[in-house]
N, C-alpha and C positions, 0 to 999 in steps of 0.2 A: 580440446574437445570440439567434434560437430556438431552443429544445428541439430544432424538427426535423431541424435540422442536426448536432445532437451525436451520441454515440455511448454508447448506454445500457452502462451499467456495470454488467452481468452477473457475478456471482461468485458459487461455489459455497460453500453456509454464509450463504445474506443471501437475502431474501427483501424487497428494498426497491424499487419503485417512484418513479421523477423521480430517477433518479441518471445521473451523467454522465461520461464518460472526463474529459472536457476540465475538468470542473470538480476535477480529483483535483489539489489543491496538492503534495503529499509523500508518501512510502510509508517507513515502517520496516520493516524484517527482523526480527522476534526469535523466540526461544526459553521454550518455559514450562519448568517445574522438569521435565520429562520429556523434556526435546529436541525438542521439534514445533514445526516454524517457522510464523510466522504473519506476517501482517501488519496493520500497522495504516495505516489509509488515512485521510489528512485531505484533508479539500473547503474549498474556498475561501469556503461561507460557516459555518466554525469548526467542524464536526461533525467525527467521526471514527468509523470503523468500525473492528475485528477481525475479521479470519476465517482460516481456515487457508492454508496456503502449498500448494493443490492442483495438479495439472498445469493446470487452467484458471485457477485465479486467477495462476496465475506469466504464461502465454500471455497474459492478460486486463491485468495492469498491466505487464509488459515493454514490450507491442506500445505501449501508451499515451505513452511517450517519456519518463519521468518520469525523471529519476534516484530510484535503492531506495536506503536508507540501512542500513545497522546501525550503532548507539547502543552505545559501549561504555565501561565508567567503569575510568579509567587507576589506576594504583598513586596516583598523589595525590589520587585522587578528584572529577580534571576529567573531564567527558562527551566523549568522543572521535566524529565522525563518520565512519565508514568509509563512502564508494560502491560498493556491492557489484555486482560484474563485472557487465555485461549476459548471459544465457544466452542 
């Protein structure tokens, strides 16, 4: 498949060029020490981006089909995978 086909990966906080919806492998949900949700986006070829959780970045990887994940570490101290609702 070409680039022309795909669907640039526009998000607000990222200023990156040759990015792709369809190449977005995962998205996490988290929280920094202050409560601002963000996300963390991995691509299929092993990169990962941060940026904030704006009204456009939420419309921008929702619409994209991905299941969103939050990462949560349980009282025994195993990594929990929450699918967090579709908006």
């Amino acid at each position: 498949m070409n680039n022309y086909n795909k669907t640039d990966l526009q998000l607000n906080g990222l200023n990156i060029d040759g990015l792709y919806l369809e190449d977005v492998f995962s998205v996490w949900e988290h929280f920094d020490k202050n409560a601002n949700k963000y996300f963390t986006v991995f691509m299929i070829n092993n990169s990962r981006i941060t940026v904030p959780a704006t009204e456009a970045n939420v419309a921008m990887l929702y619409q994209g089909g991905h299941q969103v994940s939050e990462f949560v570490v349980n009282d025994d101290g195993i990594v929990d995978e929450i699918e967090v609702a579709k908006r």
